[in-house]
C-alpha positions as CSV (number, residue, x, y, z in Angstrom):
1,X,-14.9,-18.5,-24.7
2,X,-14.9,-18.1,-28.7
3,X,-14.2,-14.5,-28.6
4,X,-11.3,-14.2,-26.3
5,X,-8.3,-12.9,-27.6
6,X,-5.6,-15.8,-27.4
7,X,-3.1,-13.1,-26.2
8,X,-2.4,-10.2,-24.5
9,X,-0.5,-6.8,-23.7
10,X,2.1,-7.2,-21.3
11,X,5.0,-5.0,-19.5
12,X,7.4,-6.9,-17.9
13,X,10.7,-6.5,-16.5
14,X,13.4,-8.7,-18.2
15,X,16.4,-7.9,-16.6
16,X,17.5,-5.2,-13.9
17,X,16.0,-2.1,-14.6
18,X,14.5,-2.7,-18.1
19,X,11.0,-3.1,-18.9
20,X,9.4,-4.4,-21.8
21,X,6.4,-4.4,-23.9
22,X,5.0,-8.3,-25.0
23,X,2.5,-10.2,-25.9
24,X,1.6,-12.8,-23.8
25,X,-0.2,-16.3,-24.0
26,X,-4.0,-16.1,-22.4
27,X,-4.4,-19.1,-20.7
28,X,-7.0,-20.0,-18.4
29,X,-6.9,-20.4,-14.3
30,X,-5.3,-23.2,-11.9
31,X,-7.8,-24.6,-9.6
32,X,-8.7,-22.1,-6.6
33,X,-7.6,-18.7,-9.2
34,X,-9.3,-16.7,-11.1
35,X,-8.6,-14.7,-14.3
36,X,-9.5,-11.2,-14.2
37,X,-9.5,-8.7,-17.3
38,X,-7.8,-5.6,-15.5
39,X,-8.9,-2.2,-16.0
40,X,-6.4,-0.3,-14.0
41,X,-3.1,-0.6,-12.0
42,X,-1.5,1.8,-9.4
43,X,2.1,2.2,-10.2
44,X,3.5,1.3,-6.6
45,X,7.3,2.5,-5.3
46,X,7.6,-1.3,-4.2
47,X,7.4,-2.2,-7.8
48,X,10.5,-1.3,-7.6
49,X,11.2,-4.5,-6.2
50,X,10.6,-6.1,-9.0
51,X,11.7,-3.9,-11.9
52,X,15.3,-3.3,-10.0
53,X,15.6,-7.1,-8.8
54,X,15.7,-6.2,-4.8
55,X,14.2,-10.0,-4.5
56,X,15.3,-12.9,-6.3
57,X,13.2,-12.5,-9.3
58,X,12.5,-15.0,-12.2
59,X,12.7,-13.4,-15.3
60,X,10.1,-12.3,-17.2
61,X,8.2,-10.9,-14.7
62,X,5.2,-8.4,-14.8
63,X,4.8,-6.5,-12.0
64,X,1.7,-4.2,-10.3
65,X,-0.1,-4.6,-7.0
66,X,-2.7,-2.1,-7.1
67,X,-4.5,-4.0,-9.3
68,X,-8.4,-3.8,-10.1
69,X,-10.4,-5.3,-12.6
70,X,-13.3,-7.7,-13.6
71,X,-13.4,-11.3,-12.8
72,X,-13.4,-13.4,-16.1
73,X,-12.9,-17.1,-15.7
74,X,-13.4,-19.4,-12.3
75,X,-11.0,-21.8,-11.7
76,X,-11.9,-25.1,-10.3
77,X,-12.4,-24.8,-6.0
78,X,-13.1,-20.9,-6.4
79,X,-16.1,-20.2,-3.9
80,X,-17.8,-16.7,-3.3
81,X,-16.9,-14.8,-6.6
82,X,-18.9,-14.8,-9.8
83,X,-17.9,-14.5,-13.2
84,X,-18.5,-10.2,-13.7
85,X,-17.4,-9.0,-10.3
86,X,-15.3,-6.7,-9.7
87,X,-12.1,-7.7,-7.6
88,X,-8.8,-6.1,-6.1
89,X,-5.2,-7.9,-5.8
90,X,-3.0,-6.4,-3.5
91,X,0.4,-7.2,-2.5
92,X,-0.2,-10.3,-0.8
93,X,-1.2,-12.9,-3.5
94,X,-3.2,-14.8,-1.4
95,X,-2.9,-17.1,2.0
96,X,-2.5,-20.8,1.9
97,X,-4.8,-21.5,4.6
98,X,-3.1,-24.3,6.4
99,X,0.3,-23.4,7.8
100,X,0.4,-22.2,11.3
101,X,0.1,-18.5,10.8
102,X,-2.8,-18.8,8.8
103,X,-4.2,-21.4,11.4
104,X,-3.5,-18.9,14.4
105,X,-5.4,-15.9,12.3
106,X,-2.4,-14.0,11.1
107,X,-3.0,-14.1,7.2
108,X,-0.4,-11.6,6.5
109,X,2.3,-13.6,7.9
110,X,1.2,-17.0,5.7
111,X,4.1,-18.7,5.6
112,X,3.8,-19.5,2.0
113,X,2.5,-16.4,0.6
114,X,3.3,-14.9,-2.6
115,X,3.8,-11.4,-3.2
116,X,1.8,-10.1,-6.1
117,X,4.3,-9.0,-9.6
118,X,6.8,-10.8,-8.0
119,X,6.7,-14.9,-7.1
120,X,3.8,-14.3,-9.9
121,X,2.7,-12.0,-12.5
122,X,1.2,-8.5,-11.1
123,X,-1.3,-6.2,-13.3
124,X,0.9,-4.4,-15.7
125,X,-1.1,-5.9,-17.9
126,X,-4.3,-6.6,-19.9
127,X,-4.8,-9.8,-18.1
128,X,-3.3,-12.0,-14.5
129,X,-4.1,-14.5,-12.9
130,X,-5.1,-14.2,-9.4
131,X,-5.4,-16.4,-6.2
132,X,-8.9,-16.3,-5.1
133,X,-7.1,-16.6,-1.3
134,X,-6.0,-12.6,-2.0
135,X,-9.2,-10.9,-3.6
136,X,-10.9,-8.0,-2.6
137,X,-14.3,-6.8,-3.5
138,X,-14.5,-2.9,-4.8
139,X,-17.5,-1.4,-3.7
140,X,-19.5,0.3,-6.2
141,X,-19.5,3.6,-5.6
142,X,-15.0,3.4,-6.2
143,X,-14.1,4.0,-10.1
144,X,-11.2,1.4,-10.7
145,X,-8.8,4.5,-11.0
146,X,-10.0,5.4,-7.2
147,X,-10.0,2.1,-5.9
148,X,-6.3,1.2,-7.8
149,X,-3.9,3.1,-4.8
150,X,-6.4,2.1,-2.1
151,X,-5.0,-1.7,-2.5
152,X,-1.5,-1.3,-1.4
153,X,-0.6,2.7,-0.1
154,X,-4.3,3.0,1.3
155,X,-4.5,-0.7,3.4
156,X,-1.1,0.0,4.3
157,X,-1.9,3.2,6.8
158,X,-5.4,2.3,7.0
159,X,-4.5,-1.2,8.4
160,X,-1.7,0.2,10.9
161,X,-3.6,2.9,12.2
162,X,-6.8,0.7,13.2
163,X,-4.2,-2.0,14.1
164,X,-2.1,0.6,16.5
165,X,-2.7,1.5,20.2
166,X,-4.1,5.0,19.5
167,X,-7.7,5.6,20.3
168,X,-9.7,8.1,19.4
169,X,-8.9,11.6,20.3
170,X,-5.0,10.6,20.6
171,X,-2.4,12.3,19.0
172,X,-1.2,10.6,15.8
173,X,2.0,12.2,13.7
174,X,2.1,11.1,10.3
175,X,5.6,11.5,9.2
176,X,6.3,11.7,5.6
177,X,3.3,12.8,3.4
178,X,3.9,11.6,0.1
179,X,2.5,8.2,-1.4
180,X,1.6,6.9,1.6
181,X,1.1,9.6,4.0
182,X,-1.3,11.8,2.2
183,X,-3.8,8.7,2.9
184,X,-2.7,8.5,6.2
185,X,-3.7,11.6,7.3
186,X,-7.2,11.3,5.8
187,X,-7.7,8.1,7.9
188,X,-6.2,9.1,10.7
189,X,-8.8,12.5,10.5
190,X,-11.6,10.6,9.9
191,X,-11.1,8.5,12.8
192,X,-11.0,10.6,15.3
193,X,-7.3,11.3,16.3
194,X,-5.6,14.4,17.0
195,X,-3.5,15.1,13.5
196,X,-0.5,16.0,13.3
197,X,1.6,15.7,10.0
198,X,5.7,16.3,9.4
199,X,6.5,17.3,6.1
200,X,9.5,19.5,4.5
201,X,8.0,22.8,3.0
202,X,4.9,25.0,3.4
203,X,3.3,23.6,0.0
204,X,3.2,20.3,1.9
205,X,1.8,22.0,5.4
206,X,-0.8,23.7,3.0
207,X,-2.0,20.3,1.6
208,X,-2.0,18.3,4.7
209,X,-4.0,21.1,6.1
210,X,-6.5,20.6,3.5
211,X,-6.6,16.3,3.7
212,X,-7.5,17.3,7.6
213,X,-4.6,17.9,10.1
214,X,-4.9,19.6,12.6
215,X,-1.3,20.3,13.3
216,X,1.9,20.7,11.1
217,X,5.9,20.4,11.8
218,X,8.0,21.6,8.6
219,X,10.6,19.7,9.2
220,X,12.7,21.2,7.6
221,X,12.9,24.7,10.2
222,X,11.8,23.3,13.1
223,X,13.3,20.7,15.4
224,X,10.8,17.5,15.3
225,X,11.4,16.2,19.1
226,X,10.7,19.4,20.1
227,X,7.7,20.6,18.4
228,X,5.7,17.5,18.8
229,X,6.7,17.9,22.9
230,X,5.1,21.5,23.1
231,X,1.9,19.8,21.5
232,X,2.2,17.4,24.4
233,X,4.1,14.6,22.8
234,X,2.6,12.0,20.6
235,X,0.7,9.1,21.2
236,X,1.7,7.0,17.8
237,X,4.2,8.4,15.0
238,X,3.3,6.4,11.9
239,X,6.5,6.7,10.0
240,X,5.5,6.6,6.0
241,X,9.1,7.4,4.8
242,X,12.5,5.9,6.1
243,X,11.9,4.5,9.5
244,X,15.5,4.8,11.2
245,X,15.7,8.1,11.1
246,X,12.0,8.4,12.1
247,X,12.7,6.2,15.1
248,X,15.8,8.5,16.3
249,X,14.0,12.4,15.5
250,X,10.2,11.3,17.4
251,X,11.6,8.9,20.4
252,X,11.4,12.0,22.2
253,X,8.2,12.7,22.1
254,X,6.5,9.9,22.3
255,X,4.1,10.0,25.5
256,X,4.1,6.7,27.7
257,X,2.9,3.5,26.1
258,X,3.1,5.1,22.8
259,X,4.4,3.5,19.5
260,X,6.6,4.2,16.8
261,X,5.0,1.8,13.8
262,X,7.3,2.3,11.1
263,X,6.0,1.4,7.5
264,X,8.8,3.1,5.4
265,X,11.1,-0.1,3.7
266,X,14.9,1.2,4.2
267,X,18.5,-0.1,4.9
268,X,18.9,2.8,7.3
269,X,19.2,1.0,10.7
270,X,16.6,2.0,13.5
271,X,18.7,3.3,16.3
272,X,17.2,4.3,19.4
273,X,18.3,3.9,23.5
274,X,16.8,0.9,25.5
275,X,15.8,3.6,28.3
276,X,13.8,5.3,25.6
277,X,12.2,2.3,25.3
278,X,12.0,1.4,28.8
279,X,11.2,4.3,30.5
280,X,7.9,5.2,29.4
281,X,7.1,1.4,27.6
282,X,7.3,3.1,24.5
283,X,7.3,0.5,21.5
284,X,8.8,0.6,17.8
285,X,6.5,-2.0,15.4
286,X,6.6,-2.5,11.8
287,X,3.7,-2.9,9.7
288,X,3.2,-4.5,6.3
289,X,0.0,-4.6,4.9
290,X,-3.1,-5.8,6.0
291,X,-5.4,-8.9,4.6
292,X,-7.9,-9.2,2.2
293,X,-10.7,-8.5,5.1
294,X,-9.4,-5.3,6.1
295,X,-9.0,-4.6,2.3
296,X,-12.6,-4.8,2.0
297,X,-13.1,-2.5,4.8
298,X,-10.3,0.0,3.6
299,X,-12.3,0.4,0.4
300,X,-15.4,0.6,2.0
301,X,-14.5,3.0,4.9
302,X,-13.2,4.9,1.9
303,X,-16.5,4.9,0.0
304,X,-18.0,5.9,3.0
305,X,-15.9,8.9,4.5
306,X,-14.5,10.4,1.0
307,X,-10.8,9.2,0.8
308,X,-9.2,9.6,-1.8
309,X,-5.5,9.2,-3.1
310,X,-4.5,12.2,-5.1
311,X,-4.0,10.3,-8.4
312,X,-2.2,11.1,-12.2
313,X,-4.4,8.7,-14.1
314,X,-2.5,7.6,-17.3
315,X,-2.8,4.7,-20.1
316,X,-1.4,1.5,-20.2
317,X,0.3,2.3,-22.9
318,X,2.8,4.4,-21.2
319,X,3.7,2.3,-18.0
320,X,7.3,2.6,-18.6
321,X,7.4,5.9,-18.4
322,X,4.8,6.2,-15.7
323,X,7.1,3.5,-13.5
324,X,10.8,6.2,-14.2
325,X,8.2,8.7,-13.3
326,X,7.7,7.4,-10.3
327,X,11.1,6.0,-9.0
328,X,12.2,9.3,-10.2
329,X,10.3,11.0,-7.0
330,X,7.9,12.9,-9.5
331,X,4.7,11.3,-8.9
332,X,2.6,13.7,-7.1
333,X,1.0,11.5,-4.9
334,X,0.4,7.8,-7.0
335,X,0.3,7.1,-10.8
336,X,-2.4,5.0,-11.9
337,X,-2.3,2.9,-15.5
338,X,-6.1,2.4,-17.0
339,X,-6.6,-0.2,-19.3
């Protein structure tokens, strides 16, 4: 293509903690990826991965998971996408189709997946390159800036909620409504559960009140175990922030059969009694994202029931700061980068 630019704009960590403005080579795709011209990128607390070097990183690296843009170039082998659409990358970078996971169905568990802005470049940038094995399609009716958070915080609760043992008209806790948990209890709402949400002041019961729960447990003043038990216990706790703790403050209450699924990344260790567990067949799962089908449907169930992250919208230009922003806890709920 004559008029493509022969590089790009780039932010990319180069050592732990420091990120960088560059300007990168364009080069075309490796058979079965795609190049895509990215128009916005949610800034993600698991970029933090990346930028702080929490896995074995090879430096440069750009990273950004919430990525969404427009499909420029084909690469060899690439079926089912045209030049012009417009695609999602997530965290997963795409399955390999062949190893025994993927044979047995379990995409997410690929034993030679990538992770997206970290094995390979992510969407702090103008341009990546993307395995057409991890692609979603946005619908429509989704701006890129509305569609950005769905790819990672929003298939994240979306994707352990369907994926749980609660039914509809259960009672679901969402603990921790931040990032994560402010979509969570939209879902969980608009699928027909019983809604409870746990947060630490009456700004945050006022807000979840408003996203649709029914119930709220400030933390902070009351004991957890206990209110949840004079709502008549719960029948999933979806634990959005640090899942020991979680596990230990909601064992409690959880009714019979029910499940603890923790999707909160911590060192704090999960410590609960085996008769909590066994009496009552109560269950502690963790969950980490979901694959590219159910990123479709996230998206689309979005489109169609009104979810929407609660989103600072900011340019490109300032993804440094936006990414201290956000490590910094200041982020009210996810900070998106446009292009």
């Amino acid at each position: 293509m004559a008029d493509q630019p022969k590089t790009y704009l780039a932010c990319q960590a180069v050592a732990p903690g420091k990120l960088e403005f560059v300007q990168k080579e364009l080069r075309g795709p490796p058979a079965g990826h795609v190049r895509i011209k990215v128009e916005a990128c949610g800034v993600c607390h698991s970029d933090g991965a990346t930028v702080e070097g929490a896995f074995p990183i090879q430096w440069p690296r750009v990273p950004g998971h919430e990525v969404v843009g427009t499909v420029e170039v084909i690469g060899d082998g690439v079926e089912g996408w045209t030049v012009g659409q417009r695609v999602g990358v997530g965290f997963l970078g795409g399955s390999c189709g062949r190893c025994s996971q993927c044979r047995s169905g379990h995409l997410v568990s690929c034993e030679n997946q990538e992770f997206t802005g970290i094995h390979q470049d992510g969407g702090y940038a103008e341009y990546m390159i993307a395995k057409a094995t991890g692609l979603v399609s946005i619908p429509d009716d989704l701006s890129d800036v509305e569609a950005a958070p769905l790819l990672c915080a929003g298939l994240t609760t979306f994707s352990a909620l369907r994926n749980s043992n609660a039914r509809p008209g259960d009672r679901v806790a969402i603990f921790g409504i931040g990032g994560l948990g402010h979509l969570a209890v939209q879902y969980a709402r608009h699928m027909g559960y019983e809604v409870v949400a746990i947060g630490r002041s009456e700004a945050v019961g006022e807000l979840a009140s408003k996203l649709g729960a029914h119930h709220y447990i400030d933390s902070s003043k009351r004991n957890v175990t206990e209110a949840l038990l004079e709502l008549g216990g719960a029948d999933l706790v979806l634990a959005t922030a640090s899942g020991g703790s979680v596990a230990k403050d909601t064992i409690g209450a959880i009714r019979p059969r029910g499940q603890i699924v923790v999707l909160g990344a911590s060192p704090e260790p999960v410590e609960v009694s085996t008769g909590a567990l066994l009496f009552g067949s109560r269950s502690i799962q963790g969950a980490l994202t979901g694959d590219p089908g159910t990123a479709d449907t996230t998206l689309r169930f979005s489109s169609l029931q009104g979810v929407n992250a609660i989103v600072e919208e900011t340019p490109f230009t300032s993804a440094i700061d936006a990414y201290a922003k956000m490590m910094a806890g200041k982020a009210k709920f996810r900070i998106v980068l446009k292009m």
